[in-house]
C-alpha positions as CSV (number, residue, x, y, z in Angstrom):
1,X,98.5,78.1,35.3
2,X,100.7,75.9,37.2
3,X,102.2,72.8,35.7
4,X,103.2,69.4,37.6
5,X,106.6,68.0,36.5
6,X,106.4,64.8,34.9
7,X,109.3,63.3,37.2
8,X,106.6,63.5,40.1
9,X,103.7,61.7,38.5
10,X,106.2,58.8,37.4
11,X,108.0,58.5,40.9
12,X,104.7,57.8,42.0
13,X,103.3,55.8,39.4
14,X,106.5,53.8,39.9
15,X,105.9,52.4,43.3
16,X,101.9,51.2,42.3
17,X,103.8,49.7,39.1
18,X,105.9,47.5,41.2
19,X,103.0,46.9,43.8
20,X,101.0,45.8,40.5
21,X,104.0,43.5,39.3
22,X,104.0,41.6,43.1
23,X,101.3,39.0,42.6
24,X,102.8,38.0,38.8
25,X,106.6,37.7,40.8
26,X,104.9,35.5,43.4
27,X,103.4,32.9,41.3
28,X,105.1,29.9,40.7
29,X,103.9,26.3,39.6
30,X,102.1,24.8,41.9
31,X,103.7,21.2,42.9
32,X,102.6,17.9,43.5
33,X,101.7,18.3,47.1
34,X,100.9,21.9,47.3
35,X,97.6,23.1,47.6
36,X,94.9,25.8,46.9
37,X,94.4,28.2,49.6
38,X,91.2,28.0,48.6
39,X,89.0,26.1,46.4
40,X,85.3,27.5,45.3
41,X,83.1,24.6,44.0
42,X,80.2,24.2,42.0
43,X,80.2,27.6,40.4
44,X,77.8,28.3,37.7
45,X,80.8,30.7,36.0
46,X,80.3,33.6,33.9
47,X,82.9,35.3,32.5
48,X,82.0,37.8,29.8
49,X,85.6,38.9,29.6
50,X,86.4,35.3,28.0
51,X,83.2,34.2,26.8
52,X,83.7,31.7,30.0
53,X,79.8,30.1,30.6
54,X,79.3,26.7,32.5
55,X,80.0,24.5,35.6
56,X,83.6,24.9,37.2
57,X,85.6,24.6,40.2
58,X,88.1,28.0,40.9
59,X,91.2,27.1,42.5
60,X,92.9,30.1,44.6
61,X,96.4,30.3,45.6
62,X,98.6,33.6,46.5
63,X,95.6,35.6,46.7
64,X,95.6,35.0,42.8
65,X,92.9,32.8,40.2
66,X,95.3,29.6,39.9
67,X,92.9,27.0,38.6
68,X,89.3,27.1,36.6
69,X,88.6,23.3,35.8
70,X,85.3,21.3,35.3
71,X,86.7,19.7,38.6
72,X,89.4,20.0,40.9
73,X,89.5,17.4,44.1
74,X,88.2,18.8,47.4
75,X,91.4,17.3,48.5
76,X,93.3,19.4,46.8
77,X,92.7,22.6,48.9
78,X,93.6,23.7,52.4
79,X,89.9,24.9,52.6
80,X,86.9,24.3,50.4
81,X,83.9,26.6,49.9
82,X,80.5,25.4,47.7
83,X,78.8,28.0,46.0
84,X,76.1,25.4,45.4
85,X,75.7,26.0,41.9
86,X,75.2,30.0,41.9
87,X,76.1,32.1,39.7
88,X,79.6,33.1,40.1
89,X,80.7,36.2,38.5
90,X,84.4,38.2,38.3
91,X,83.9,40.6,41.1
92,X,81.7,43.2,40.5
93,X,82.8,46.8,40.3
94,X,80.6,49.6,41.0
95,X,82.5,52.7,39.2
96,X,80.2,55.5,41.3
97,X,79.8,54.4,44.9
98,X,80.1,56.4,47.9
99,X,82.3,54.7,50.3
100,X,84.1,57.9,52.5
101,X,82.1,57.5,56.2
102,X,83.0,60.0,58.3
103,X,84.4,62.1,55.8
104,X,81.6,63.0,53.6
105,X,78.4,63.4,54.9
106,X,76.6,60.8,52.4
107,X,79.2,57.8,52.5
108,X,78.6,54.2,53.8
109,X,81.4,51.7,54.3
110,X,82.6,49.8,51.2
111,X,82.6,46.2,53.4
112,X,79.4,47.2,54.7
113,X,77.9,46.9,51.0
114,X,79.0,43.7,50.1
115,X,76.6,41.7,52.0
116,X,73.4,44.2,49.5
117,X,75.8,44.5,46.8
118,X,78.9,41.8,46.7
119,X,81.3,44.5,45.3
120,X,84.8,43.6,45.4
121,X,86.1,47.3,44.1
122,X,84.3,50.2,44.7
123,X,85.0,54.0,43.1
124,X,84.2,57.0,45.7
125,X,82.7,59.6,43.6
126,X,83.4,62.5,44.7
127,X,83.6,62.1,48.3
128,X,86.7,63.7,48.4
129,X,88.3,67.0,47.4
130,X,91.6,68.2,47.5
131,X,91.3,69.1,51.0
132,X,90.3,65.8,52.7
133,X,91.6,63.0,50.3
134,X,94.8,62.4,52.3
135,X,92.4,60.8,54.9
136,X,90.2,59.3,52.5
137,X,93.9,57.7,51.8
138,X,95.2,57.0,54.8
139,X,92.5,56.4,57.0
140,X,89.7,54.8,55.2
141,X,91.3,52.9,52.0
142,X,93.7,50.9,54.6
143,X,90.8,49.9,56.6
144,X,88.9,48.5,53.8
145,X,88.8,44.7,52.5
146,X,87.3,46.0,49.1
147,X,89.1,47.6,46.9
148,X,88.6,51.3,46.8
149,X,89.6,54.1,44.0
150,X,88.0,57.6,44.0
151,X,87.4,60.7,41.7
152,X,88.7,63.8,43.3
153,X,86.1,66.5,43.8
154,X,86.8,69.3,41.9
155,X,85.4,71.3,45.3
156,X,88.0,71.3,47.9
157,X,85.9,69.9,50.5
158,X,84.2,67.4,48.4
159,X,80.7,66.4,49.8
160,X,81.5,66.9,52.8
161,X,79.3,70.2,53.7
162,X,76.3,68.0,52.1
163,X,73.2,68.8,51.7
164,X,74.9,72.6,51.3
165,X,75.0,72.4,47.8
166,X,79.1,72.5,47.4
167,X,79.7,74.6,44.5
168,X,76.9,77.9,44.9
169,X,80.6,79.5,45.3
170,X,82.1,78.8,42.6
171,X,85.3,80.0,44.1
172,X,85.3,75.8,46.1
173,X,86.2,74.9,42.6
174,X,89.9,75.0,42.6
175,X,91.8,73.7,40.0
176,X,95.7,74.1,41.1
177,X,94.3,71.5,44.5
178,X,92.6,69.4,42.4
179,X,95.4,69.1,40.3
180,X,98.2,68.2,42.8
181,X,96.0,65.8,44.3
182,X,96.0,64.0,41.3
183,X,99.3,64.3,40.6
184,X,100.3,62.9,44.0
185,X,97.8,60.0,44.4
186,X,97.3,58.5,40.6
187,X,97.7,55.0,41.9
188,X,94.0,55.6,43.8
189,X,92.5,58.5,42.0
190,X,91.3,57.8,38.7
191,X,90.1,62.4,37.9
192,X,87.8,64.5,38.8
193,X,84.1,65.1,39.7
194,X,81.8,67.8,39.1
195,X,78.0,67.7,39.6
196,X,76.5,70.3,37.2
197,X,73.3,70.1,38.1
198,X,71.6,73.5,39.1
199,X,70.5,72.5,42.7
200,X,74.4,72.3,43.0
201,X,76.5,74.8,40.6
202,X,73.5,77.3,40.7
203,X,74.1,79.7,37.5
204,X,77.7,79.1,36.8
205,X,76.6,77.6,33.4
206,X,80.1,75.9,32.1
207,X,82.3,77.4,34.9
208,X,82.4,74.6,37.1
209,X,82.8,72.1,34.1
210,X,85.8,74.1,32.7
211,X,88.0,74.2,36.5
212,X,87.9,70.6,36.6
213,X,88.9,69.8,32.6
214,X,91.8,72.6,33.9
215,X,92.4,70.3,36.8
216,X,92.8,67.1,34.8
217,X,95.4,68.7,32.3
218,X,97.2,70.6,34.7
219,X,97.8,67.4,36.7
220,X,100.5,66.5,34.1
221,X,98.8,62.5,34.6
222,X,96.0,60.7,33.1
223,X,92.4,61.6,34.6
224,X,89.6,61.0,33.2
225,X,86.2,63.6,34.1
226,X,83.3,62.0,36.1
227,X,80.3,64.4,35.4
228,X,76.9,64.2,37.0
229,X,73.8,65.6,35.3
230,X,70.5,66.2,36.1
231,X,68.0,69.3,35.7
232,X,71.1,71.4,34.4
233,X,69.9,75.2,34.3
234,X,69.0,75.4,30.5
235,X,68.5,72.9,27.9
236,X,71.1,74.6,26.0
237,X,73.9,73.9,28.4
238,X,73.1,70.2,28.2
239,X,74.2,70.1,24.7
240,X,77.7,72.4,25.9
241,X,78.7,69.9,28.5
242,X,78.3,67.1,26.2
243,X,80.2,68.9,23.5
244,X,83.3,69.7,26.0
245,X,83.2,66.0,27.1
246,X,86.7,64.2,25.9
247,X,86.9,60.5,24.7
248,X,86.6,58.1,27.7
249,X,85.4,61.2,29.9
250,X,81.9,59.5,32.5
251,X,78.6,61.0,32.1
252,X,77.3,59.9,35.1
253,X,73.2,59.6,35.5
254,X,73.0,59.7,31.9
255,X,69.7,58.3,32.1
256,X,68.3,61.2,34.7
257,X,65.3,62.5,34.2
258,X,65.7,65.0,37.1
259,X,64.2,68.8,36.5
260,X,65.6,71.6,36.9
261,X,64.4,74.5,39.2
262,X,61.7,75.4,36.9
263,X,60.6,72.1,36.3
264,X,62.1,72.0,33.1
265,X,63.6,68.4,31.6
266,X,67.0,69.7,30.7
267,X,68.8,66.4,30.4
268,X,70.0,64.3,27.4
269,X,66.8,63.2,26.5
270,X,64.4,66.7,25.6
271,X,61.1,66.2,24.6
272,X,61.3,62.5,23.7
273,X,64.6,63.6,21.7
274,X,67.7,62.4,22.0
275,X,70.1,65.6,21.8
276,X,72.3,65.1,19.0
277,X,75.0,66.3,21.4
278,X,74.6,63.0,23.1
279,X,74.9,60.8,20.2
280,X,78.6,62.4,18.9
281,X,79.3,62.0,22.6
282,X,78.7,58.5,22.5
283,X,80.4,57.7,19.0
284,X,83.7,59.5,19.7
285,X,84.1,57.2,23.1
286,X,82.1,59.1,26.2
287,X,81.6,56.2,28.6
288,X,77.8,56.8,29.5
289,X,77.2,55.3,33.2
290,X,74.0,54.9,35.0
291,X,74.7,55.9,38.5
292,X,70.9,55.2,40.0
293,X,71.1,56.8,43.0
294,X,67.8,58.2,44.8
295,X,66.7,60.6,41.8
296,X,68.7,59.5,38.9
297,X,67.7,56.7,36.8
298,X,64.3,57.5,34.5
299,X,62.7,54.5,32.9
300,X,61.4,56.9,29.7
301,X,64.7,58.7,29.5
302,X,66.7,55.4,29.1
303,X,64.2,54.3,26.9
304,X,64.3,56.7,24.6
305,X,67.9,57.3,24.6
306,X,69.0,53.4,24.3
307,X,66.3,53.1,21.3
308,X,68.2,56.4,19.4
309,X,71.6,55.1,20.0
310,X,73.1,55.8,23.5
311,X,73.0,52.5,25.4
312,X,74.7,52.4,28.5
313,X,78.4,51.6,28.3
314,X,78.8,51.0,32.5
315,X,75.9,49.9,35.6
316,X,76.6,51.4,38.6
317,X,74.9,52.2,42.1
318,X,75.1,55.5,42.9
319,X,74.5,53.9,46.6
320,X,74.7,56.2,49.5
321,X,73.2,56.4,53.2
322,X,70.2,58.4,51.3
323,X,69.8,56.5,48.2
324,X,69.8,53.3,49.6
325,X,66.9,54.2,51.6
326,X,64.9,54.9,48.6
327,X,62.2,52.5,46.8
328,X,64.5,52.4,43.7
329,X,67.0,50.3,45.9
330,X,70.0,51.0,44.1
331,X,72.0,48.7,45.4
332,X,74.1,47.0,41.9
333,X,72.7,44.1,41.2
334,X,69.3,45.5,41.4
335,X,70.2,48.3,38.6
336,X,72.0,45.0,36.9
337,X,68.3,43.2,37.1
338,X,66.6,46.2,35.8
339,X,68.9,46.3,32.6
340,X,68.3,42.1,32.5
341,X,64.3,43.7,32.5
342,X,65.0,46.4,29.6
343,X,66.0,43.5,27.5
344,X,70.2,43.3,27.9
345,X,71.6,39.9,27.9
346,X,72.9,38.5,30.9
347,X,76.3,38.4,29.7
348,X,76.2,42.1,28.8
349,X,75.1,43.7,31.8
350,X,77.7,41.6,34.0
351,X,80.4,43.0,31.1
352,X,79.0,46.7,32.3
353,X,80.1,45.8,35.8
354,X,83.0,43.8,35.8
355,X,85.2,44.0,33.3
356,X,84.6,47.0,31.6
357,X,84.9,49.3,34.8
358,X,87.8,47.5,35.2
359,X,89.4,48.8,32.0
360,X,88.3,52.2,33.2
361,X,90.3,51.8,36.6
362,X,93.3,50.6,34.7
363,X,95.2,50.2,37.7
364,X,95.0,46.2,38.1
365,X,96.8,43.6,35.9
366,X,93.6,41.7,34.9
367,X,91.1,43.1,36.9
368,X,87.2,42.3,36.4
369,X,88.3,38.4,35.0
370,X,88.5,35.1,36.5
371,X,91.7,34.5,33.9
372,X,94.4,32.5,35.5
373,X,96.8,35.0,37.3
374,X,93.8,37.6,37.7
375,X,93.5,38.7,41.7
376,X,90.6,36.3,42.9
377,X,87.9,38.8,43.4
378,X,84.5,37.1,42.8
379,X,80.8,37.6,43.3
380,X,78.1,35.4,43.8
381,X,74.9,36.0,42.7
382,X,71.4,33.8,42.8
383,X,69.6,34.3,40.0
384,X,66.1,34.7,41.4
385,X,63.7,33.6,38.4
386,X,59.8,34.7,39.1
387,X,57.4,37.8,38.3
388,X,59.3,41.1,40.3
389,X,58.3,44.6,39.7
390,X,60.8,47.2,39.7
391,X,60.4,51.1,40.3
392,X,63.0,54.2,39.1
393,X,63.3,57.0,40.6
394,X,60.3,59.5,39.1
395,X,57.8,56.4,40.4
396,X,57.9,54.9,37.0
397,X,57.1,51.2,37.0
398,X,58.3,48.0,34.9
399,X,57.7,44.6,35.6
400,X,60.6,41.8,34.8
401,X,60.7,38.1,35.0
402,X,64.0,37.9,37.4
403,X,66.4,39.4,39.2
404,X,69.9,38.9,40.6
405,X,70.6,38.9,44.7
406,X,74.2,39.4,46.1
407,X,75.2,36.1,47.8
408,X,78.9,36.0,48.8
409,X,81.9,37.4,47.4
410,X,85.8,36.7,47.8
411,X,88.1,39.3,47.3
412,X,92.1,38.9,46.9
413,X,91.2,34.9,47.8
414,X,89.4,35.4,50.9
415,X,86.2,34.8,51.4
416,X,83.7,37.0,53.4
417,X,82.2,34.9,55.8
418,X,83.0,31.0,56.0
419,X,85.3,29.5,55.3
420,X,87.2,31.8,57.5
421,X,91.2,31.8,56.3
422,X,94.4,32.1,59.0
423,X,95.9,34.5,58.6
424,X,92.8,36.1,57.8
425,X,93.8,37.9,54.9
426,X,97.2,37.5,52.7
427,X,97.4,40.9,51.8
């Protein structure tokens, strides 16, 4: 097994750290006559990560959250933007995203889903192996407004050969390139993905799992697992992946009610039964994630699962150029409304995708807040009240009394869309 030397993870964790400690440098007190870069209006603010609920102005300078009063003068800002009274949110985060066009076969680009989604930071999950991260890094991440991190896939081609299913040869799984890639990029790559469901490891059982825990500890850095599940080969092997899963390791569709080749439901959820597998899982600190996608989310499998103790910890999308074709529409704050619709408070479910995958990324001082000196990433949402009916992805239906609609978002204190900034962008 080959081993990373420390030195290199903290020669590069050294450059993000004093990339990370810029925007605190470059804050100073703002003067009599200086003013906001920009200034957001008449934002109906919700905060979770401060317990921050009312009517405020945001004031924006440096690319930074400078100012959140009851009301700040119009006059006081270079350029002014009203959000008209919507609901303004930190910036939402979607922890599994695809966001790698022309790399992987399945990925869309991350500014092209903030007008559906108005995500500010995005996570590529698995888009990427070993093999095709550096242009992941240097060609796609530059390019990008939104913030982007990724999960490494623990195949060295990543999704890239999609719909081939990437890891029938097991031998794709290699841990030593996984590993360095890691090592080498922890500023962007948060660990490792593995999909584990049959229709993509086949009958390799826990093999798969196994090379890409291997990856994570050889890479001599902190990396956390992303795993996917749904229709696993044998309701036994549920229970094994789950029992292998280390504290603050993803299980990603954890709500899937997916079957597996034979049509068997092999997922955390058996016969109406939460596995007791799942429930350690959960208590010792396994970050359970929703990851909707096209076949992922199942109405009776979260059910069940959230009334026997294994409520979701983290709402994301799942969205990719196949999935966000589908009737389930996964785009976030549609999964967000049909959590609202399964009885989670407002509040909550804005926690599971701001500031909460923020704490996951771990790479941002203050990320997923409106604090003062937080970047000035924010969403903003209407909150559409009125009958809507919602559908999964098995063609299971609930009916809810609102949902939330992607509006506008500013990330890094630019706004997309009017009004437009020169420069365009201070980053």
């Amino acid at each position: 097994m080959q081993h990373f030397p420390r030195r290199q993870f903290l020669g590069a964790g050294a450059g993000a750290a004093a990339l990370a400690a810029v925007p605190g440098a470059v804050r100073a007190a703002m003067g009599p006559n200086d003013k906001f870069d920009l200034l957001v209006r008449n934002c109906k603010v919700l905060d979770p990560s401060q317990g921050l609920s009312g009517m405020r102005d945001i004031g924006i300078r440096y690319g930074l959250i400078e100012s959140v009063a009851e009301r700040i003068a119009p006059e006081r800002a270079q350029r002014v933007m009203d959000a008209g009274g919507k609901l303004v949110t930190p910036g939402l985060i979607d922890l599994h995203c695809h966001s790698y066009p022309y790399g992987s076969a399945i990925g869309i680009p991350a500014d092209e889903l903030v007008a559906q989604q108005g995500t500010t930071t995005v996570v590529s999950a698995g888009d990427a192996g070993g093999n095709n991260m550096a242009a992941f890094r240097r060609f796609i991440v530059p390019g990008s407004r939104a913030r982007q991190f990724a999960f490494v896939h623990i195949a060295v081609a990543g999704l890239a050969g999609f719909p081939v299913p990437e890891l029938f040869n097991v031998d794709y799984a290699q841990p030593e390139v996984a590993a360095r890639t890691l090592a080498e990029n922890s500023d962007l790559v948060l660990g490792v993905k593995i999909r584990m469901s049959e229709n993509v490891i086949a009958r390799h059982g826990m093999e798969p799992l196994r090379r890409a825990l291997r990856a994570c500890e050889m890479s001599g850095v902190p990396a956390r697992l992303m795993v996917h599940i749904g229709g696993v080969s044998e309701r036994a092997l549920m229970s094994q992946i789950l029992d292998l899963l280390r504290p603050g390791d993803i299980l990603t569709h954890c709500y899937s009610g997916a079957p597996n080749n034979a049509g068997d439901g092999t997922n955390i959820v058996q016969d109406g039964k939460l596995l007791p597998a799942a429930l350690a899982a959960k208590k010792r600190g396994v970050i359970f994630d929703i990851g909707h996608g096209g076949g992922s989310f199942d109405y009776t499998i979260a059910e069940a699962a959230i009334a026997q103790g294994c409520p979701p910890d983290t709402i994301s999308s799942d969205v990719h150029v196949f999935s966000g074709n589908t009737p389930g529409m996964p785009y976030l704050p549609w999964v967000m409304s049909k959590m609202i619709g399964m009885g989670f408070p407002l509040a909550d479910v804005v926690s599971m995708a701001t500031s909460v995958p923020a704490r996951i990324i771990n790479r941002i001082p203050r990320h997923g807040t409106l604090q003062i000196g937080a970047p000035a990433d924010m969403t903003l949402l209407d909150v559409v009240e009125g009958p809507v009916s919602f559908v999964d992805t098995r063609n299971n239906k609930r009916e809810g009394k609102m949902y939330l609609k992607a509006q506008g978002a500013v990330i890094a204190g630019v706004a997309f869309g009017r009004p437009y900034q020169s420069p365009f962008s201070v980053r």
